[in-house]
Structure formats: C-alpha cells, structure tokens
LUMDREN-526941 format. One record per residue (C-alpha): residue number from 1; residue in one letter; x, y, z. Coordinates in Angstrom, 2 decimals, padded with zeros to 5 digits, always signed. Layout:
<sites>
(NUM 'A' (X Y Z))
...
</sites>
This chain:
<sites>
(1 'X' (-079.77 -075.96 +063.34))
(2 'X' (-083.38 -075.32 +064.00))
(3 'X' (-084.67 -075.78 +060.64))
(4 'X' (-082.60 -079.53 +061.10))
(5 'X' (-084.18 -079.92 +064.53))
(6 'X' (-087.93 -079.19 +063.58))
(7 'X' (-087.52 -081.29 +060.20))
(8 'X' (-086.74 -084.38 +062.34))
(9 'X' (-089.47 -083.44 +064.71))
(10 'X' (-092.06 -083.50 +061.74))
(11 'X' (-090.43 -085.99 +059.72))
(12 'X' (-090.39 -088.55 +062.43))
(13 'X' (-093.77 -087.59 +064.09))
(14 'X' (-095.82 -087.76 +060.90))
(15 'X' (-094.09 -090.89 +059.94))
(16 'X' (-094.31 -092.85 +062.81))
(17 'X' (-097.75 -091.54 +063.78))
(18 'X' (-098.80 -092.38 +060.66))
(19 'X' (-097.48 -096.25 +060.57))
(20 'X' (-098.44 -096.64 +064.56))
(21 'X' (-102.16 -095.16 +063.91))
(22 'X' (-102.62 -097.66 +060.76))
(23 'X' (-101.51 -100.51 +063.21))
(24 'X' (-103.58 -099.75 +065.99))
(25 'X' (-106.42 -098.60 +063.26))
(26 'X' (-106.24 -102.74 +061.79))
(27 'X' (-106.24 -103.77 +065.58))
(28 'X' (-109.72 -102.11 +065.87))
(29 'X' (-107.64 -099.59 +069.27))
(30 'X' (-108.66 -096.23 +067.79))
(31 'X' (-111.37 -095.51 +065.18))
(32 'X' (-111.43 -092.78 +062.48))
(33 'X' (-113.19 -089.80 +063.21))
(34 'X' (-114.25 -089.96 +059.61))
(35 'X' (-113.87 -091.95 +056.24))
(36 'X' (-114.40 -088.92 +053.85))
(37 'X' (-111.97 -089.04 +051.13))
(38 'X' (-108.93 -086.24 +050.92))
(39 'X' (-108.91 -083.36 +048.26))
(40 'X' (-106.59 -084.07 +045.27))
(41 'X' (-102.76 -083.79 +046.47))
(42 'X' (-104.18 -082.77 +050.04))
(43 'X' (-100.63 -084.42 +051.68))
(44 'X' (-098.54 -082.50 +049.49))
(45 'X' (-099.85 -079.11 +049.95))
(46 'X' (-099.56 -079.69 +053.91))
(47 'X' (-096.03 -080.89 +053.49))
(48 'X' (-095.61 -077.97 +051.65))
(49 'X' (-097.04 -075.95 +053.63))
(50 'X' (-095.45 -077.07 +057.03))
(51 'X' (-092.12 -076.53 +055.60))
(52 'X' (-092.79 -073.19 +055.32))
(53 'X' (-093.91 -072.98 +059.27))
(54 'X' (-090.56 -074.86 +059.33))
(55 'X' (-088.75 -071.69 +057.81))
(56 'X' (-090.60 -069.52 +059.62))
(57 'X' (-090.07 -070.85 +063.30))
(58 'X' (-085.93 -071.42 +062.31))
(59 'X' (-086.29 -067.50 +061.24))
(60 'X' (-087.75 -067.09 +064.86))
(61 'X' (-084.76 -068.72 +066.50))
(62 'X' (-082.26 -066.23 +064.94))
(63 'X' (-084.43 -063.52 +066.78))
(64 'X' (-084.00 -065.71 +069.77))
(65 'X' (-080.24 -066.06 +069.67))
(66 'X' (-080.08 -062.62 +069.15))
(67 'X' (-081.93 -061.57 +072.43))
(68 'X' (-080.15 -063.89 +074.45))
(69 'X' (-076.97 -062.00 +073.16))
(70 'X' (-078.36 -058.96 +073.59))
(71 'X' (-079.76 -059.76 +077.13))
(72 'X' (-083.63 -059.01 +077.07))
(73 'X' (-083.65 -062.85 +076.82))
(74 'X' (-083.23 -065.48 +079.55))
(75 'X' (-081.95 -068.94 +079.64))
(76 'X' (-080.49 -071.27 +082.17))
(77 'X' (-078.06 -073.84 +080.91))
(78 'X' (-078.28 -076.02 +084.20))
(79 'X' (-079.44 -079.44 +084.28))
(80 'X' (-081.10 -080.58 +087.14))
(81 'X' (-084.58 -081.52 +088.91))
(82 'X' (-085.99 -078.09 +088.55))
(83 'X' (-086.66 -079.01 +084.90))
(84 'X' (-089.61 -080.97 +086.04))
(85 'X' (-092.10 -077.85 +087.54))
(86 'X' (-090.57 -075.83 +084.29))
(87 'X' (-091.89 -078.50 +081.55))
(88 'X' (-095.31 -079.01 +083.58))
(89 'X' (-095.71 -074.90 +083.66))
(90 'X' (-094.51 -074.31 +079.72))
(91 'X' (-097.00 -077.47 +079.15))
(92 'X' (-099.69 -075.09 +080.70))
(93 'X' (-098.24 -071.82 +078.75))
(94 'X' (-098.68 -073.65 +075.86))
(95 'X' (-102.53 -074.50 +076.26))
(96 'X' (-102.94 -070.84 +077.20))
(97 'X' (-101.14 -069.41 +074.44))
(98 'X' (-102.68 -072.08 +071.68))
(99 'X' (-105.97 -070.93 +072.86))
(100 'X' (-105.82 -067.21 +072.46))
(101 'X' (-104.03 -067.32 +069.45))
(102 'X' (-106.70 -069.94 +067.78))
(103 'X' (-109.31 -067.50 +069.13))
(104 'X' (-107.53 -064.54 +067.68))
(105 'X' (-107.36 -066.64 +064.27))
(106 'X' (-110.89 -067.20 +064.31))
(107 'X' (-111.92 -063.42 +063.55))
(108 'X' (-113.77 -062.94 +060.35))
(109 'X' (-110.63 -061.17 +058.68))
(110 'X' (-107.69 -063.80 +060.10))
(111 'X' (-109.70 -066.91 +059.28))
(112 'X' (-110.60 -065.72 +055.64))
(113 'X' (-106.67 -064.34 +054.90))
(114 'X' (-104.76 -066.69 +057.07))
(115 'X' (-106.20 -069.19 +058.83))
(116 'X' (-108.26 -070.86 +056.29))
(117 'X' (-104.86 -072.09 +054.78))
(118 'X' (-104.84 -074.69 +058.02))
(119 'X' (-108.66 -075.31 +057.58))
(120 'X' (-108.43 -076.47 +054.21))
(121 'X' (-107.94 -080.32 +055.84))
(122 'X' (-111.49 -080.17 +056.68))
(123 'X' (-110.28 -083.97 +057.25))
(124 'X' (-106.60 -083.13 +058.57))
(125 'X' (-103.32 -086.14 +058.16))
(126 'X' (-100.78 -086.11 +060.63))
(127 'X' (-099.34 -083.98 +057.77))
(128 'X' (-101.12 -080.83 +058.58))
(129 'X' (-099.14 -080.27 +061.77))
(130 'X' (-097.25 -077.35 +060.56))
(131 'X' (-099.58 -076.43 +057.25))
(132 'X' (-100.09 -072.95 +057.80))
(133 'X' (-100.47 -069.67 +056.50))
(134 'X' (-096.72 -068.29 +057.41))
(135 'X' (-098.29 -065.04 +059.66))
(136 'X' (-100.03 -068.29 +061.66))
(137 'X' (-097.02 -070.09 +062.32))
(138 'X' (-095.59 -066.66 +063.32))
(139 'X' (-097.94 -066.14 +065.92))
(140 'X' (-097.40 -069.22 +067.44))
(141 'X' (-093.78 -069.70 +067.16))
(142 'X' (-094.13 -066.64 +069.57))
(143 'X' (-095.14 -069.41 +072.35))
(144 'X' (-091.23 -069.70 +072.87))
(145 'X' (-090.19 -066.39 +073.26))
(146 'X' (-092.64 -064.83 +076.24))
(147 'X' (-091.43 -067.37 +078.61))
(148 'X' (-087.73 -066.50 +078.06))
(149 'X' (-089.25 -062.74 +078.88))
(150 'X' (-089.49 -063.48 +082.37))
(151 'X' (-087.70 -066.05 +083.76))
(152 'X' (-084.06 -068.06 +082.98))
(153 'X' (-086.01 -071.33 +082.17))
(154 'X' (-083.58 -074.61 +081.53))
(155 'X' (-082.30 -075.12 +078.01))
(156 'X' (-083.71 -078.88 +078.85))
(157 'X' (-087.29 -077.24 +079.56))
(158 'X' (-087.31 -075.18 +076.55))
(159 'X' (-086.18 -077.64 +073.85))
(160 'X' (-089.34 -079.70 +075.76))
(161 'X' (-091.72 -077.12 +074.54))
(162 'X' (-091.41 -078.11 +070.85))
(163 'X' (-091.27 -081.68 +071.54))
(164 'X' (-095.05 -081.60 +073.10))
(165 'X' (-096.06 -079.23 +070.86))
(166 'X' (-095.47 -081.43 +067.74))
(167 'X' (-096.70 -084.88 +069.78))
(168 'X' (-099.69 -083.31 +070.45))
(169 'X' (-100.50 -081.76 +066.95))
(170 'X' (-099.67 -084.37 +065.54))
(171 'X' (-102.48 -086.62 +067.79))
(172 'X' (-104.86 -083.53 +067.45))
(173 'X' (-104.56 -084.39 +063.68))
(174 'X' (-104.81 -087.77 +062.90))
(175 'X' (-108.57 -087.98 +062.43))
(176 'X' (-108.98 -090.63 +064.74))
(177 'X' (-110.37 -090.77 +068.16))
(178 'X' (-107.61 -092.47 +070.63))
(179 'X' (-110.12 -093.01 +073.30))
(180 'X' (-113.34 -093.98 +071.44))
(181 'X' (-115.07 -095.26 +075.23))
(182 'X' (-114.42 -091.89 +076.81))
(183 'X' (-116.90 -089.37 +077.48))
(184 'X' (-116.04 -086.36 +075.07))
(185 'X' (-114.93 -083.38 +077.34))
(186 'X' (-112.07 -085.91 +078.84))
(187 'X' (-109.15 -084.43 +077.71))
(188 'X' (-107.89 -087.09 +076.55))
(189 'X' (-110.41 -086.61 +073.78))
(190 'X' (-108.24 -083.83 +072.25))
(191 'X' (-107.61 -085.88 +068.95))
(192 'X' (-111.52 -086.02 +068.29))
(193 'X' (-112.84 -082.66 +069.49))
(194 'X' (-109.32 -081.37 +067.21))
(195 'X' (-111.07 -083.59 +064.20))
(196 'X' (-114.46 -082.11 +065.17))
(197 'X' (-113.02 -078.53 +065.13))
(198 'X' (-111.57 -079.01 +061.55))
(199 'X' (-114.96 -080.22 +059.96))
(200 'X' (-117.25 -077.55 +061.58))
(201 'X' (-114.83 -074.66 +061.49))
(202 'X' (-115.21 -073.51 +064.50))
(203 'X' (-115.40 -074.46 +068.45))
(204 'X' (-113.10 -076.56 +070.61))
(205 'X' (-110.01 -073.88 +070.29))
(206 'X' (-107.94 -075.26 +072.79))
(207 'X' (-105.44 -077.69 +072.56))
(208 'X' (-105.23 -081.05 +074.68))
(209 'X' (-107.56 -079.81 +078.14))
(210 'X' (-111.07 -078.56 +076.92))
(211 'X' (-110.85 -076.42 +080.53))
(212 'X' (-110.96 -072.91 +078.12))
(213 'X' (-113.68 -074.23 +076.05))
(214 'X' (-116.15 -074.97 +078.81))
(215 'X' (-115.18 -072.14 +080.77))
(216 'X' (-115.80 -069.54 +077.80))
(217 'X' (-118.83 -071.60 +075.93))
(218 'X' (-116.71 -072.23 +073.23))
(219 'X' (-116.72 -075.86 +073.17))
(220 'X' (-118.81 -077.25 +070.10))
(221 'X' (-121.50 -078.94 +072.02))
(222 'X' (-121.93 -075.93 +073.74))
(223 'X' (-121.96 -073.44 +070.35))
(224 'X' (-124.37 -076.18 +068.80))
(225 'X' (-126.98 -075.63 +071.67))
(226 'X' (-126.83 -072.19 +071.34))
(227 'X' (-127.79 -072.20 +067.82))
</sites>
C-alpha cells in the first residue's frame, strides 16, 4: 500500500509540477534558475532512481507496522482539531531532520559513495525528487519513525508528513525561482537557493526556511565570502 501511495505522490507531483511550471514559465510568473542543457537520459536515471527510494521507504513502512504491533510505536487514530499543532510541529521536524541529515551527507566519504547519486542533476527536474542513492533515502525515510517514538501523533498528521515532503521537493527541484522579486534568504526562495545548492555542491542544506543556514554559516552567500 505504501509503495501505491508514494507512486501517486511522485507520479502526480512531477507531472503536474511539471505541466503547471511550463505554464507559468510561458506566462513569464517564474524564471529558470538556469538554461543549461540535461546530461543524456538525465529523466530516466532519476525516475529510476526514485523508484528505488520508492522501494526503500515502502520497506520502511513494514518496519513501521511492525512497531506499532509490537508497541515501541505510537499512533492516534482520532480525527479532530488537534491535527492542526501536529502538522505545523512535524512541518518543523521535518526542516530539522532534512538539515542534519543533508549535513551528515555532505561528509567527504557520504557525498563521494552516496550522495553524489542525487548531485548528479547538477540542473535537477521535478524528477529528481526521490533519485537517490538507496542508504540516502534510508536516512531520510527515518523522518517518520522518531516522531512515532515519542508521542501518539494522528494518523491524519502523519500521512501529512509525506504529502509536504514531496510538494516541497518537488518545488526545491524544478530549477526555477517561484519568487524571482524576493530578496534571496526569504524562504520562500527555497526553490532557487535548492537550484543553487545543486550547481555548487554545497551550501544552503536546509529545506524550505534558510533559519539553519544563517544560523550555522552554511548558507552559500555566506560560504562564498568566506572563501
């Protein structure tokens, strides 16, 4: 069921972010980050690749089900406002997570035996959402499984978490800035400080809010001054 689920998350975010950004691209709304052209069969090998993530996170769920049985696993089945506070503090989780794990990916033996499998897209699709190196898309599938640690969050919430994952990746990588008027450390910016990340290989680790970068100089304006 979860290999079904996160196919029609990818499937219909890639598809539709990928008509909706052409449409708003002829409308002159967003503007590509860059025109450089895309290695031979670049889409195919991040299809390919995110597939595997696919595999990989469904594999995930089975340890999931089984620690829910097993009861050093928490969920709440309830449906009501408390939802709300629980989506806006996995939202948070999320950033926090992303960022230590891209940080953790960025050490010199991860990025050359793992993560350079996702850095390939030097100028990513809205097909590289998933492409990964399957020991990355471990470590972040892990995202969903601290929260249920410690507290019964609602089924609602958690199903959420995968949802805004994929929106967002799928933003972060369509090599177009959304908000070409805005200053760049507005977080809205994520799409083109994402881009930014993918053709200088390093800086801007966090996800949507640059808060982490600034705070621990790893933003890429402030890694370019230091050099």
């Amino acid at each position: 069921m979860l290999f079904i689920f996160f196919n029609i998350l990818y499937w219909f975010f890639s598809l539709a972010g990928r008509w909706l950004l052409h449409w708003l691209h002829e409308k002159e709304l967003v503007i590509p980050v860059d025109n450089h052209a895309l290695y031979p069969g670049q889409v195919r090998r991040e299809i390919q690749n995110s597939l595997l993530s696919i595999v990989v996170f469904s594999v995930q769920g089975i340890v999931i089900q089984l620690g829910l049985q097993q009861g050093w696993l928490f969920i709440s089945y309830e449906i009501n406002w408390y939802c709300i506070p629980q989506i806006i503090v996995l939202f948070f989780w999320n950033e926090i997570h992303f960022y230590l794990v891209h940080r953790l990916l960025h050490s010199p033996w991860l990025i050359r035996r793992v993560h350079f499998v996702h850095h390939i897209s030097t100028e990513p699709t809205v097909f590289a959402t998933f492409s990964f190196h399957w020991i990355e898309a471990f470590l972040l599938g892990t995202v969903i499984i601290f929260p249920l640690l410690v507290f019964p969050f609602q089924a609602i919430a958690i199903l959420s978490l995968p949802v805004m994952s994929i929106l967002l990746n799928t933003l972060g990588h369509c090599n177009y800035d959304l908000f070409p008027k805005l200053a760049p450390n507005v977080f809205l910016k994520f799409s083109n400080r994402h881009s930014m990340h993918h053709k200088k290989g390093k800086g801007n680790y966090g996800f949507m809010l640059p808060w982490f970068d600034s705070l621990l100089n790893t933003s890429l304006s402030k890694m370019n001054k230091h050099e």
